[in-house]
mmJSON file of the N, C-alpha and C atoms, coordinates in Angstrom:
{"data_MODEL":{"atom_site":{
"group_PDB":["ATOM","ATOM","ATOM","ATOM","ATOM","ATOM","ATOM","ATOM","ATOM","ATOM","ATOM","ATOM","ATOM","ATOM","ATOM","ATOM","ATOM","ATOM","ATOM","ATOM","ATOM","ATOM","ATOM","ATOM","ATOM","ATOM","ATOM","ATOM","ATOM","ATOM","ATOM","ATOM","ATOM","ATOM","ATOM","ATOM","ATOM","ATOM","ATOM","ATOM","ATOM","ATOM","ATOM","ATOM","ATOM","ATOM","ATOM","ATOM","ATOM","ATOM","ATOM","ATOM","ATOM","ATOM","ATOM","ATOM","ATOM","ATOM","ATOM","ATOM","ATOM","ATOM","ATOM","ATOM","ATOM","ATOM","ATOM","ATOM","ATOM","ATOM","ATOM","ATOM","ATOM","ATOM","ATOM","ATOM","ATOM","ATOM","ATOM","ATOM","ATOM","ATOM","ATOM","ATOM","ATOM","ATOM","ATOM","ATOM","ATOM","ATOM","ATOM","ATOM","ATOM","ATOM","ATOM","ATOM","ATOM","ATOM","ATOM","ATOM","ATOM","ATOM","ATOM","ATOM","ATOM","ATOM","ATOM","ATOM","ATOM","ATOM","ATOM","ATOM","ATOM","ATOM","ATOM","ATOM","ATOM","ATOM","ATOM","ATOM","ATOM","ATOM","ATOM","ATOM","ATOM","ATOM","ATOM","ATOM","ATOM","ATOM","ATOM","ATOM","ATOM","ATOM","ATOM","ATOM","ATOM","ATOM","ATOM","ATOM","ATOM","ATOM","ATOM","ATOM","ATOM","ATOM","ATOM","ATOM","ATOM","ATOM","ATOM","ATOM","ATOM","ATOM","ATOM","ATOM","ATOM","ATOM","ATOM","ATOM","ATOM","ATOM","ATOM","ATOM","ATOM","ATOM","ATOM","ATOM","ATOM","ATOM","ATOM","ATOM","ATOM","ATOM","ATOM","ATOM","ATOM","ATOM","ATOM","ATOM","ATOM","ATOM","ATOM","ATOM","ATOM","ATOM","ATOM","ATOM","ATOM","ATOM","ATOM","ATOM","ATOM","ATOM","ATOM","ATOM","ATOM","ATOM","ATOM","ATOM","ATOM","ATOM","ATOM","ATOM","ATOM","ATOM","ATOM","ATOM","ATOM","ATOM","ATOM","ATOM","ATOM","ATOM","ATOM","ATOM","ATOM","ATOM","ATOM","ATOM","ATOM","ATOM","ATOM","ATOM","ATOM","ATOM","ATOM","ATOM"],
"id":[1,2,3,4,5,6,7,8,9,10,11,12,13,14,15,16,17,18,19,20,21,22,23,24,25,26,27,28,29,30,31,32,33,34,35,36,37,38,39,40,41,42,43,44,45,46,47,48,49,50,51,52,53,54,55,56,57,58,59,60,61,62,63,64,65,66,67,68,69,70,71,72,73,74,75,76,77,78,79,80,81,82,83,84,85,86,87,88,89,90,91,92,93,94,95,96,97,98,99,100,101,102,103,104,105,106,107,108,109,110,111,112,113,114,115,116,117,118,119,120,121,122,123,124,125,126,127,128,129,130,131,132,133,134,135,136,137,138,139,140,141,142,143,144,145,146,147,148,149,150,151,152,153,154,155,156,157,158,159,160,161,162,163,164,165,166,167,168,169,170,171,172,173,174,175,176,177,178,179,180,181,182,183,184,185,186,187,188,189,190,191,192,193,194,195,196,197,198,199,200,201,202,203,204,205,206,207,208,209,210,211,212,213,214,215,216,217,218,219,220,221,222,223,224,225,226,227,228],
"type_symbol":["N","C","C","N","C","C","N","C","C","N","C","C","N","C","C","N","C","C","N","C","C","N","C","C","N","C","C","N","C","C","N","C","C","N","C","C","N","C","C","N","C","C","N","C","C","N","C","C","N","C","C","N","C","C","N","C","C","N","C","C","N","C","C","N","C","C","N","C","C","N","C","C","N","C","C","N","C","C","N","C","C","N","C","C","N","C","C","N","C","C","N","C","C","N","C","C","N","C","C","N","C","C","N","C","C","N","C","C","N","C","C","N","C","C","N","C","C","N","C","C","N","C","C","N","C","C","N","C","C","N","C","C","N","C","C","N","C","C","N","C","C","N","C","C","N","C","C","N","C","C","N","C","C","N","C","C","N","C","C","N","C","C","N","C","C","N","C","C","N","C","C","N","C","C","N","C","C","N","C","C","N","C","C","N","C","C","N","C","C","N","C","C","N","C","C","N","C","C","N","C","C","N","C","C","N","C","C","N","C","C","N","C","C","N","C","C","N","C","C","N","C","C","N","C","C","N","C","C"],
"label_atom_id":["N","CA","C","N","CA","C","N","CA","C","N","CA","C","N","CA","C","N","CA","C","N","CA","C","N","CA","C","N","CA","C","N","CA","C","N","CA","C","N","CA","C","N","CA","C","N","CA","C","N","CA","C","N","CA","C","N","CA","C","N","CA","C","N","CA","C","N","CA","C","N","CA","C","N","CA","C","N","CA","C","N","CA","C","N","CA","C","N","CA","C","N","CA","C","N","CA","C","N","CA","C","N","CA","C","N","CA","C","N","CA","C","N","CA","C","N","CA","C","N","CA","C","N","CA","C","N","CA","C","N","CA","C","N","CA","C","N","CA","C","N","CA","C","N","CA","C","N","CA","C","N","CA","C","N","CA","C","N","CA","C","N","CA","C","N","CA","C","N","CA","C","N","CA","C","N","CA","C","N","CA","C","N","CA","C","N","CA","C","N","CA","C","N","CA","C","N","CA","C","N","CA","C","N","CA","C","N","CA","C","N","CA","C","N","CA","C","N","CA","C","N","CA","C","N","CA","C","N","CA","C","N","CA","C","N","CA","C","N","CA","C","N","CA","C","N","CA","C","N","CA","C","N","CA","C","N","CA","C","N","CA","C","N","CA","C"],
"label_alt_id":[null,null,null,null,null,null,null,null,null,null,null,null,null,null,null,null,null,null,null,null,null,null,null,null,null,null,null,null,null,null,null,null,null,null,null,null,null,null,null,null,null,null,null,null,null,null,null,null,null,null,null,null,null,null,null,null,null,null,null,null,null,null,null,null,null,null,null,null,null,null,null,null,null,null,null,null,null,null,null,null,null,null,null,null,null,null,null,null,null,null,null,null,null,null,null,null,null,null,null,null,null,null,null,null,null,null,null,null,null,null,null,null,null,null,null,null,null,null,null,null,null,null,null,null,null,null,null,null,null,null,null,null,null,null,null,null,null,null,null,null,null,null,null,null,null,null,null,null,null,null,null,null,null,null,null,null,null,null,null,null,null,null,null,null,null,null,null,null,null,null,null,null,null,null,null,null,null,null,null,null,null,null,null,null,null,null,null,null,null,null,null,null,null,null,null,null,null,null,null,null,null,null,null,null,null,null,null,null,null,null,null,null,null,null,null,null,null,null,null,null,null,null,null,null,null,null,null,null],
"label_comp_id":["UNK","UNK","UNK","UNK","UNK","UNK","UNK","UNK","UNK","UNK","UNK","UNK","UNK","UNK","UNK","UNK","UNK","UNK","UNK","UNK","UNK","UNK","UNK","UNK","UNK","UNK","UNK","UNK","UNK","UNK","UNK","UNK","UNK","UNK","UNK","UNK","UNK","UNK","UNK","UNK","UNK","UNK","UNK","UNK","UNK","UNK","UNK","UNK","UNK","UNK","UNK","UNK","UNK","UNK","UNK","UNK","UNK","UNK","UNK","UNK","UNK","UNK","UNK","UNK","UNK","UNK","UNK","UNK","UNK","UNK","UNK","UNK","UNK","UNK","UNK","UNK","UNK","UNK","UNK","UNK","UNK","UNK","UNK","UNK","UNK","UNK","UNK","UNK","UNK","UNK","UNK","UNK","UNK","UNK","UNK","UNK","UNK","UNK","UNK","UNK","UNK","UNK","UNK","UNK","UNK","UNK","UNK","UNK","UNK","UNK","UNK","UNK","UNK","UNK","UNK","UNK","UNK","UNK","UNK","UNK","UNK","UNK","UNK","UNK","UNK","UNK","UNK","UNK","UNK","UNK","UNK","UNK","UNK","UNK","UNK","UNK","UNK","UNK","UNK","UNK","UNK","UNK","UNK","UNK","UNK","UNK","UNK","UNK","UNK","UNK","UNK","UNK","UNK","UNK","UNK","UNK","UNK","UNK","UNK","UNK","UNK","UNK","UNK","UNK","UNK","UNK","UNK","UNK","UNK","UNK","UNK","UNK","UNK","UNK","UNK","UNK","UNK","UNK","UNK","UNK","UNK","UNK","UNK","UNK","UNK","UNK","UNK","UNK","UNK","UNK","UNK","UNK","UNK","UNK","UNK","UNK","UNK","UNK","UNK","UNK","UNK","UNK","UNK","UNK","UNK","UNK","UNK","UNK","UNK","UNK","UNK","UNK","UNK","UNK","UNK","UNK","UNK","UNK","UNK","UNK","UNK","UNK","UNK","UNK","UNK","UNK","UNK","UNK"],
"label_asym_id":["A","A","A","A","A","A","A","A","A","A","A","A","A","A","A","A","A","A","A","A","A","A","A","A","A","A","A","A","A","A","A","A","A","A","A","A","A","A","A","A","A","A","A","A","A","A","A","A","A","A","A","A","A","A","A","A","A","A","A","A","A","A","A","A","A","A","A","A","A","A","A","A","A","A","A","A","A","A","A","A","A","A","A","A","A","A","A","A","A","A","A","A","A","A","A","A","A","A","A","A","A","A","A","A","A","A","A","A","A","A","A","A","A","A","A","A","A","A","A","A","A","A","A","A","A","A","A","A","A","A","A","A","A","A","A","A","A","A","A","A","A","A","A","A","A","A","A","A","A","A","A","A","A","A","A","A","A","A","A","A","A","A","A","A","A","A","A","A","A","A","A","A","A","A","A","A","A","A","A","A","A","A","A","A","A","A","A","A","A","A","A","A","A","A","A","A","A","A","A","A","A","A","A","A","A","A","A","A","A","A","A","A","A","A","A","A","A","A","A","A","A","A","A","A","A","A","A","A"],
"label_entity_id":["1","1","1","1","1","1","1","1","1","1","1","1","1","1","1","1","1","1","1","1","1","1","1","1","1","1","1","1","1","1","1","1","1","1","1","1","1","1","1","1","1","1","1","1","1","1","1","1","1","1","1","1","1","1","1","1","1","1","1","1","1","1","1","1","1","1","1","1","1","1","1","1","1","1","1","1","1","1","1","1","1","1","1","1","1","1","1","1","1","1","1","1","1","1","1","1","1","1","1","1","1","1","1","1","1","1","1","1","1","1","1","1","1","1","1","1","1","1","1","1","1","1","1","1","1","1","1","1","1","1","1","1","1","1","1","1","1","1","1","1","1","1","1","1","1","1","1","1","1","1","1","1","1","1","1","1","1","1","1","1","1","1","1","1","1","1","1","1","1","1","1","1","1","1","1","1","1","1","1","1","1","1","1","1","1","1","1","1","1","1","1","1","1","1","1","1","1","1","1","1","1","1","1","1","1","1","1","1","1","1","1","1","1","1","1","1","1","1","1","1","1","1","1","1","1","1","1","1"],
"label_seq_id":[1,1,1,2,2,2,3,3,3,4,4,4,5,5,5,6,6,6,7,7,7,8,8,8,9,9,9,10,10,10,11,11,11,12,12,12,13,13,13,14,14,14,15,15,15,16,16,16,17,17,17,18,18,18,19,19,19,20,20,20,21,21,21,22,22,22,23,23,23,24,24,24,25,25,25,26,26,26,27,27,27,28,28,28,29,29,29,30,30,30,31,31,31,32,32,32,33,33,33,34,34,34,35,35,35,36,36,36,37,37,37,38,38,38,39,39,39,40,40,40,41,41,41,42,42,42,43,43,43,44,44,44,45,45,45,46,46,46,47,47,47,48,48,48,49,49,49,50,50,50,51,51,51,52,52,52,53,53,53,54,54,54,55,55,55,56,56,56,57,57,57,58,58,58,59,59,59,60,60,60,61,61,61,62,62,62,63,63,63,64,64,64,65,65,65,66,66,66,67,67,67,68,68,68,69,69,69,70,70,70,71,71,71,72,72,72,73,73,73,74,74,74,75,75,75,76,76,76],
"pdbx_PDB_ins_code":[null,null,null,null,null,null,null,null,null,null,null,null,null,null,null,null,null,null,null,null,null,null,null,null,null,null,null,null,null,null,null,null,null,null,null,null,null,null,null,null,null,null,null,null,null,null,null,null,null,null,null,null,null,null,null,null,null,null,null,null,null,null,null,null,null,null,null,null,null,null,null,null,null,null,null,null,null,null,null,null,null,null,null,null,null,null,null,null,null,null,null,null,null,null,null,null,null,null,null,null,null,null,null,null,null,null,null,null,null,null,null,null,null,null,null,null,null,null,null,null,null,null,null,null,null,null,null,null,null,null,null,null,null,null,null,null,null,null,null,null,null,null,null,null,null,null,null,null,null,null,null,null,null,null,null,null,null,null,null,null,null,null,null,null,null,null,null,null,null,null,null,null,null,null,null,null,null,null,null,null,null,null,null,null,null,null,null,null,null,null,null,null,null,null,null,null,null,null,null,null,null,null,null,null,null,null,null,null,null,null,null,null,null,null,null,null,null,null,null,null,null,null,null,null,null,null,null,null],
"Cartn_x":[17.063,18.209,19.175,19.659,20.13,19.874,18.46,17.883,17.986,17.724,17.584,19.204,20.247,21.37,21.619,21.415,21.871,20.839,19.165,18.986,19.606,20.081,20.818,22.018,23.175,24.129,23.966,22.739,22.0,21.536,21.236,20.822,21.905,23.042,23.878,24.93,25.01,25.643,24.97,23.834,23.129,23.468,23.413,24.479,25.554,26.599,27.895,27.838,27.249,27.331,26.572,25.501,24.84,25.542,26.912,27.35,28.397,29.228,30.595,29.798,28.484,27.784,27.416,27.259,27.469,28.704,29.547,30.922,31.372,30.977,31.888,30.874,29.965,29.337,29.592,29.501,30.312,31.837,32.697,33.884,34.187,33.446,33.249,32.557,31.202,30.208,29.304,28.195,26.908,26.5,27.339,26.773,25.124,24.737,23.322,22.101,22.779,21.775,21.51,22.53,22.791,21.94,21.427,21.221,19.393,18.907,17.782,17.242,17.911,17.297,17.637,18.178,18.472,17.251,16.359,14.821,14.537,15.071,14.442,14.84,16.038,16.531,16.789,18.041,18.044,17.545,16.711,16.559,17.111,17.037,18.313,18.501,17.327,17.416,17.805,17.733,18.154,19.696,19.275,20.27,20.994,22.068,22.468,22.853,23.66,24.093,23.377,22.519,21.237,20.681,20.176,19.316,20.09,21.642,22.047,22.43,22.696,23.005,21.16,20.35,18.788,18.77,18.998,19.151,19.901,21.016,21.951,21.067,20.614,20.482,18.976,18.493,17.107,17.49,18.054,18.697,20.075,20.374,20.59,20.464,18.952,18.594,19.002,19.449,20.375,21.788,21.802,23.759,23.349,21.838,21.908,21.292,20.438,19.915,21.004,22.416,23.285,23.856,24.759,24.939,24.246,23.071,21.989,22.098,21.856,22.627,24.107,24.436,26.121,26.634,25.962,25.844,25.171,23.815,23.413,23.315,24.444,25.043,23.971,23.25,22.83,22.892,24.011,25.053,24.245,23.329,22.449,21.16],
"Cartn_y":[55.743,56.574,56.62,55.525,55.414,56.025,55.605,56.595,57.962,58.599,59.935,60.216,60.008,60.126,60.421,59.399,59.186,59.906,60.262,61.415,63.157,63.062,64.317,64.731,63.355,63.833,63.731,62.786,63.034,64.566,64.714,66.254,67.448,67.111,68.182,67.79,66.454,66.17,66.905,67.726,67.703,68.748,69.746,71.422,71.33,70.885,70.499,69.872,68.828,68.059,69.002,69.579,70.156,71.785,72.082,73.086,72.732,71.321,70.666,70.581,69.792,69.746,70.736,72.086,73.335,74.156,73.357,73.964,73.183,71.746,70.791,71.396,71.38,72.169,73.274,74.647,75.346,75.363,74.771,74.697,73.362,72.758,71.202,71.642,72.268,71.992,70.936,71.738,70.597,69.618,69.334,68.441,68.738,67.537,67.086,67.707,67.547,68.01,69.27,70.097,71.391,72.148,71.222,71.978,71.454,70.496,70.919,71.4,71.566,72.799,73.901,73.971,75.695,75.805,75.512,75.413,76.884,77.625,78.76,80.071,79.767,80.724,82.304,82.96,83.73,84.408,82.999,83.153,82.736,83.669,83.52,82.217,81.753,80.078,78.829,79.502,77.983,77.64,76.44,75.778,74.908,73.818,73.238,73.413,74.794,75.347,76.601,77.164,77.795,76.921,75.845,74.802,74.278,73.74,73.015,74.099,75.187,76.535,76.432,76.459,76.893,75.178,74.274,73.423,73.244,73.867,73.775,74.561,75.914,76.977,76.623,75.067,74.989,73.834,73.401,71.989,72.684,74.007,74.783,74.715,74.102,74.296,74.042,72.328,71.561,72.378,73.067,73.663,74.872,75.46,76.322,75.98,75.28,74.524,73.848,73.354,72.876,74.123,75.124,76.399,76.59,77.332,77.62,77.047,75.265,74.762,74.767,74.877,74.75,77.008,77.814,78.74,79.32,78.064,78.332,77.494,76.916,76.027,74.854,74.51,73.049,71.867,72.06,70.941,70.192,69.673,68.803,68.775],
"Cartn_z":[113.281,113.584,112.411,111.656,110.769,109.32,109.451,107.638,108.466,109.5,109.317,109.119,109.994,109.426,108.223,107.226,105.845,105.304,105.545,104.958,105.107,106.175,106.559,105.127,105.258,104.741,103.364,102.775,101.542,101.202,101.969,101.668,101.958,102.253,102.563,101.14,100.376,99.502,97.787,97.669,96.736,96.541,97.393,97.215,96.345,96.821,96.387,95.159,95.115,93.67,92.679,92.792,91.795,91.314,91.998,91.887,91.102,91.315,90.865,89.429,88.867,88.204,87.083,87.478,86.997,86.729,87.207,86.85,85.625,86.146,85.262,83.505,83.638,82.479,81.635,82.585,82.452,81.588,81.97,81.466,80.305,80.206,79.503,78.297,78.951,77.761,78.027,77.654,78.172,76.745,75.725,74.698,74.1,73.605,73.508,74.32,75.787,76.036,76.61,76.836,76.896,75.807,74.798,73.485,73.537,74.568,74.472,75.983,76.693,77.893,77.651,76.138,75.921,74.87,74.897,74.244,74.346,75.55,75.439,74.418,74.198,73.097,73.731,74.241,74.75,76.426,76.928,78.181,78.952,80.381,81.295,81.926,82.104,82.488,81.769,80.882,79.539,79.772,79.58,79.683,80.562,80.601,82.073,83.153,83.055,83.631,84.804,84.604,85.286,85.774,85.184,85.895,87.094,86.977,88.091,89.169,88.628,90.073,90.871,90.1,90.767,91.764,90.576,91.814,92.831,92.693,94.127,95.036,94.526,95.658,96.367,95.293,96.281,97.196,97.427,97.93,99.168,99.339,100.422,101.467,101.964,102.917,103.813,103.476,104.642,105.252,104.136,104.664,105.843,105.151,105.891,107.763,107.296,108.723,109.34,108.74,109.651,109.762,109.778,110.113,111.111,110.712,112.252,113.269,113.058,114.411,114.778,114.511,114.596,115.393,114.78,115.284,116.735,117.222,117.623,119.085,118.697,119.541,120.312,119.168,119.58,119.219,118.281,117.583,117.17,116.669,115.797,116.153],
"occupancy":[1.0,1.0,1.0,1.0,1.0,1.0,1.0,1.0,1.0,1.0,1.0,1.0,1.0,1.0,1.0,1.0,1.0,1.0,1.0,1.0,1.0,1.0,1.0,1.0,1.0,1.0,1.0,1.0,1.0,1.0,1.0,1.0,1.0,1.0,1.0,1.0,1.0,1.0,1.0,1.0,1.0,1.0,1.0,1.0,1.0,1.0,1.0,1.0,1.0,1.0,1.0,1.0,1.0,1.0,1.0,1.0,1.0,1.0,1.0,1.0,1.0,1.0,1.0,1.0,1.0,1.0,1.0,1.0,1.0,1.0,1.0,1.0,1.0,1.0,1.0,1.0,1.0,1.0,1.0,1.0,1.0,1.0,1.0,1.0,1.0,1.0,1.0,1.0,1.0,1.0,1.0,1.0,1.0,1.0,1.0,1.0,1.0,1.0,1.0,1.0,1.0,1.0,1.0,1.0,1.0,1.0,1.0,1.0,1.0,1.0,1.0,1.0,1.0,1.0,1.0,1.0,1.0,1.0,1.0,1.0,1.0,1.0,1.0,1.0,1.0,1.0,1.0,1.0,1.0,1.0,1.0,1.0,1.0,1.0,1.0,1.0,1.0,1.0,1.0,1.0,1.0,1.0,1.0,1.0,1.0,1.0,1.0,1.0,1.0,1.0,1.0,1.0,1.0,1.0,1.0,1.0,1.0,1.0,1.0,1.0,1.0,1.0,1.0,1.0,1.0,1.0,1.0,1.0,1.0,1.0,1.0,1.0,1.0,1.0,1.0,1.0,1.0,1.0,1.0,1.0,1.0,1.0,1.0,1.0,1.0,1.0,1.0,1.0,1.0,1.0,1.0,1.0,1.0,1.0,1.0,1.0,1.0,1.0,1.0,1.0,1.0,1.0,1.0,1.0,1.0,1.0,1.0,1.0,1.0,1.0,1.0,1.0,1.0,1.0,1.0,1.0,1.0,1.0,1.0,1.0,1.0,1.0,1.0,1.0,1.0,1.0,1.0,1.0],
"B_iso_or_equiv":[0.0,0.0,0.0,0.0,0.0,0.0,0.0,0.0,0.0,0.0,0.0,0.0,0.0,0.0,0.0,0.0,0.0,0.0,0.0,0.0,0.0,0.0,0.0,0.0,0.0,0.0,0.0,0.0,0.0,0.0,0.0,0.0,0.0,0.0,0.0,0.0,0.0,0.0,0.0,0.0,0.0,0.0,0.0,0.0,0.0,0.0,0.0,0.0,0.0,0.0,0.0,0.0,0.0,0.0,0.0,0.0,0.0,0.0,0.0,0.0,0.0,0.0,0.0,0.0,0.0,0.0,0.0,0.0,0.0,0.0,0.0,0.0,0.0,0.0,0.0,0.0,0.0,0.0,0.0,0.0,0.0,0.0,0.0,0.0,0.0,0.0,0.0,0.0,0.0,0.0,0.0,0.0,0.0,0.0,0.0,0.0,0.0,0.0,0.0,0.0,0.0,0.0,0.0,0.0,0.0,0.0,0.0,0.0,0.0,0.0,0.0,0.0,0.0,0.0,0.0,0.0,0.0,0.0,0.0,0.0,0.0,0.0,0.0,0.0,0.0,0.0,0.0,0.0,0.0,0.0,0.0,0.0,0.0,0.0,0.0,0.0,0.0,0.0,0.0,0.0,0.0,0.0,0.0,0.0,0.0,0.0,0.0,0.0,0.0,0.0,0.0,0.0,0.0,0.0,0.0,0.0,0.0,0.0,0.0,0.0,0.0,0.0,0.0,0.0,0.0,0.0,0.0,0.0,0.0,0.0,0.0,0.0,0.0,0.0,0.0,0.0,0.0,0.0,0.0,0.0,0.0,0.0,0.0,0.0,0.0,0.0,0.0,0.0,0.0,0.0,0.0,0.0,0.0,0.0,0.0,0.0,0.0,0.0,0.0,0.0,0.0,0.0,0.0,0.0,0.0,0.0,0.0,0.0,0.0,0.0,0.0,0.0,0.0,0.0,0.0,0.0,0.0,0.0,0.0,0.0,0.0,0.0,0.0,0.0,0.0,0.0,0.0,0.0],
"pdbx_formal_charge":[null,null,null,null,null,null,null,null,null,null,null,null,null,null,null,null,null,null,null,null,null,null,null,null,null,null,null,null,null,null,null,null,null,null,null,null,null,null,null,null,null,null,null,null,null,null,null,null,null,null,null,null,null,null,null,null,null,null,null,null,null,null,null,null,null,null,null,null,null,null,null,null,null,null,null,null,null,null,null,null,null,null,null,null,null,null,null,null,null,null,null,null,null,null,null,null,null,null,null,null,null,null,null,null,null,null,null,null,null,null,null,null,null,null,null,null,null,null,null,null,null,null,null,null,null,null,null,null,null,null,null,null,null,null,null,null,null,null,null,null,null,null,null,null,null,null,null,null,null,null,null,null,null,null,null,null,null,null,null,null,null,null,null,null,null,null,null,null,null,null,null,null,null,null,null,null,null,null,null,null,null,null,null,null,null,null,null,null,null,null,null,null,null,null,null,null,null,null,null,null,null,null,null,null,null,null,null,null,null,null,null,null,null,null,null,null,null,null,null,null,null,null,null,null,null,null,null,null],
"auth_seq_id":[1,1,1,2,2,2,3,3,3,4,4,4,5,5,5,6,6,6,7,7,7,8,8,8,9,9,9,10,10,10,11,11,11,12,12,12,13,13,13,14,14,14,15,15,15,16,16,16,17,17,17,18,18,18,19,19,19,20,20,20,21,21,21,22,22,22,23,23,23,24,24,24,25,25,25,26,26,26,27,27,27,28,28,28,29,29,29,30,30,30,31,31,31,32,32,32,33,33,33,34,34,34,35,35,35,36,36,36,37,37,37,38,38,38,39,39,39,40,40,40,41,41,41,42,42,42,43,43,43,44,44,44,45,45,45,46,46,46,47,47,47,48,48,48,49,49,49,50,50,50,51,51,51,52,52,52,53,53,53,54,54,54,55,55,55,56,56,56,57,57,57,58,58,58,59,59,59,60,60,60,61,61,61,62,62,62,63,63,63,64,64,64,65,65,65,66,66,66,67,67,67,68,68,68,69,69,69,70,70,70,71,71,71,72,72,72,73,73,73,74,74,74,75,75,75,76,76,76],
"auth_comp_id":["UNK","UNK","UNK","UNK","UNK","UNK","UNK","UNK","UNK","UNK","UNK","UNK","UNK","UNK","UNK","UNK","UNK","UNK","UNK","UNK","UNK","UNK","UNK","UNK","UNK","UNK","UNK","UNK","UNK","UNK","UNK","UNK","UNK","UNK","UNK","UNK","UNK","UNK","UNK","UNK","UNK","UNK","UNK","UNK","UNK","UNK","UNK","UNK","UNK","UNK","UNK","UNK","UNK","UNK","UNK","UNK","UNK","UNK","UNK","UNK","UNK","UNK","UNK","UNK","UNK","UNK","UNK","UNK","UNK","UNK","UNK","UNK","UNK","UNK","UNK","UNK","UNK","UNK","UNK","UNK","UNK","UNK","UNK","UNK","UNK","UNK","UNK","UNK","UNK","UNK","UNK","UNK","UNK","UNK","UNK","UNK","UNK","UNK","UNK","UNK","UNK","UNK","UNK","UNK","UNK","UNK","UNK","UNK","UNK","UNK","UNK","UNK","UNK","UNK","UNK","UNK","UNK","UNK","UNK","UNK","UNK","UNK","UNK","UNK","UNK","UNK","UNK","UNK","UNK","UNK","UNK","UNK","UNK","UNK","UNK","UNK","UNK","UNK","UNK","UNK","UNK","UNK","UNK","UNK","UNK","UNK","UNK","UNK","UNK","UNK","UNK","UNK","UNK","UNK","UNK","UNK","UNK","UNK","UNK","UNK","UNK","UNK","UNK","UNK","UNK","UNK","UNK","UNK","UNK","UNK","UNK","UNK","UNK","UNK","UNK","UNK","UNK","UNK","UNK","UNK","UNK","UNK","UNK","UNK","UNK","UNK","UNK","UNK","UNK","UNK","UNK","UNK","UNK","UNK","UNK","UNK","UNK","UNK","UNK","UNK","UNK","UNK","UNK","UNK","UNK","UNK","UNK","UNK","UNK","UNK","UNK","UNK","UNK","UNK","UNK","UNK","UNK","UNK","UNK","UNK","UNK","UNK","UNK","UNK","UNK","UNK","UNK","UNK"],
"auth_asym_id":["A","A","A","A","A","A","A","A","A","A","A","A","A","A","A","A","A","A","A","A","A","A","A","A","A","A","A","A","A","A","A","A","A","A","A","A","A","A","A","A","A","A","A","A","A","A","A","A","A","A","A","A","A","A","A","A","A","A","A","A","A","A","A","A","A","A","A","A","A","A","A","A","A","A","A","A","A","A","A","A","A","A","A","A","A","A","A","A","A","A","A","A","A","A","A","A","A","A","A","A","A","A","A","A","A","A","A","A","A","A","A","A","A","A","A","A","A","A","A","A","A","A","A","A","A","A","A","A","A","A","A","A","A","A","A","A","A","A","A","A","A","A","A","A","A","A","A","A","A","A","A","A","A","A","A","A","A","A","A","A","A","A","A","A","A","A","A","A","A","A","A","A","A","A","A","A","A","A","A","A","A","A","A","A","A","A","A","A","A","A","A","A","A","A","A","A","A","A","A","A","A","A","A","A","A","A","A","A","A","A","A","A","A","A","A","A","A","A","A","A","A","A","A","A","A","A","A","A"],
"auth_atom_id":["N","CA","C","N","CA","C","N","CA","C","N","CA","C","N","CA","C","N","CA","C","N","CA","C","N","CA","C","N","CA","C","N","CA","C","N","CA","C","N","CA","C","N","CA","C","N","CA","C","N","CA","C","N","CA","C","N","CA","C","N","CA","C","N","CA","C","N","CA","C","N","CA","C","N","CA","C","N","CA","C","N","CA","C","N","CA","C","N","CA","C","N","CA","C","N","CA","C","N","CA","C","N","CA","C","N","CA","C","N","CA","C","N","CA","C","N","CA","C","N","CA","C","N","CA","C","N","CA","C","N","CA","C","N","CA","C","N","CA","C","N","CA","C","N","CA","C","N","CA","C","N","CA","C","N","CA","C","N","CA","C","N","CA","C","N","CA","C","N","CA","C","N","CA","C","N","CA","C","N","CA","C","N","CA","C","N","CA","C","N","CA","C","N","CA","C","N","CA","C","N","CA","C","N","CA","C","N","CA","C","N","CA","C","N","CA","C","N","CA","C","N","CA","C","N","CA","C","N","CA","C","N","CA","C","N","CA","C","N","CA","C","N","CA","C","N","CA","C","N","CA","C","N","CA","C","N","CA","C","N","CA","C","N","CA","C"],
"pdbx_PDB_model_num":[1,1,1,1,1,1,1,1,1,1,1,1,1,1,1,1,1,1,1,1,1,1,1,1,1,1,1,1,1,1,1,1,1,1,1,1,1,1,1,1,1,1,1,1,1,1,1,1,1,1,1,1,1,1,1,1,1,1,1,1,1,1,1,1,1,1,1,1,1,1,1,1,1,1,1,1,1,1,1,1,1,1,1,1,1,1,1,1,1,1,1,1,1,1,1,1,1,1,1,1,1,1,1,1,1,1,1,1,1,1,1,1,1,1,1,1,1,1,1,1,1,1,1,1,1,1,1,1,1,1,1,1,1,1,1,1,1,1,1,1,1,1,1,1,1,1,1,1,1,1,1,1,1,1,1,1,1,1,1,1,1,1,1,1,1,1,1,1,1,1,1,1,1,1,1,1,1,1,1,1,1,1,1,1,1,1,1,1,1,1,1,1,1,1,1,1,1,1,1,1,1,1,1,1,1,1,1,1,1,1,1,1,1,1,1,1,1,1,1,1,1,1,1,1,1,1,1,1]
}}}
C-alpha cells in the first residue's frame, strides 16, 4: 500500500520537475553540457532544453490519469 502510494506521487513529481528543469535551463543556460546534447547542430531537439520538455510531456501520464479520475469522479 505504501510503495504504490509513493510510486504514485513519484510519478506525478517528474512532470513538474522536468519542466522547472527546462526552464531553469532555458533562462540559466545549460553550460557543458548543453553543449554536448546540442550534437545535433541546428536540430530541433538538440539540446537541454527540448530534451527536458519531451521528458516532461512523456512522464504526463500520471497528471493526466489523476485528472481522469478526479473528473470522473472515482477519486483514486
Amino acid at each position: 500500500m505504501v510503495a504504490s502510494y509513493l510510486a504514485r506521487w513519484l510519478g506525478l513529481a517528474a512532470t513538474p520537475t522536468f519542466a522547472v528543469m527546462a526552464a531553469l535551463t532555458a533562462v540559466l543556460g545549460g553550460g557543458p553540457a548543453d553543449m554536448l546534447c546540442a550534437a545535433g547542430h541546428g536540430s530541433l531537439l538538440g539540446g537541454m532544453v527540448p530534451m527536458y520538455l519531451l521528458m516532461s510531456a512523456f512522464h504526463a501520464s500520471a497528471w493526466l490519469r489523476l485528472i481522469s479520475q478526479r473528473r470522473g469522479g472515482s477519486g483514486g
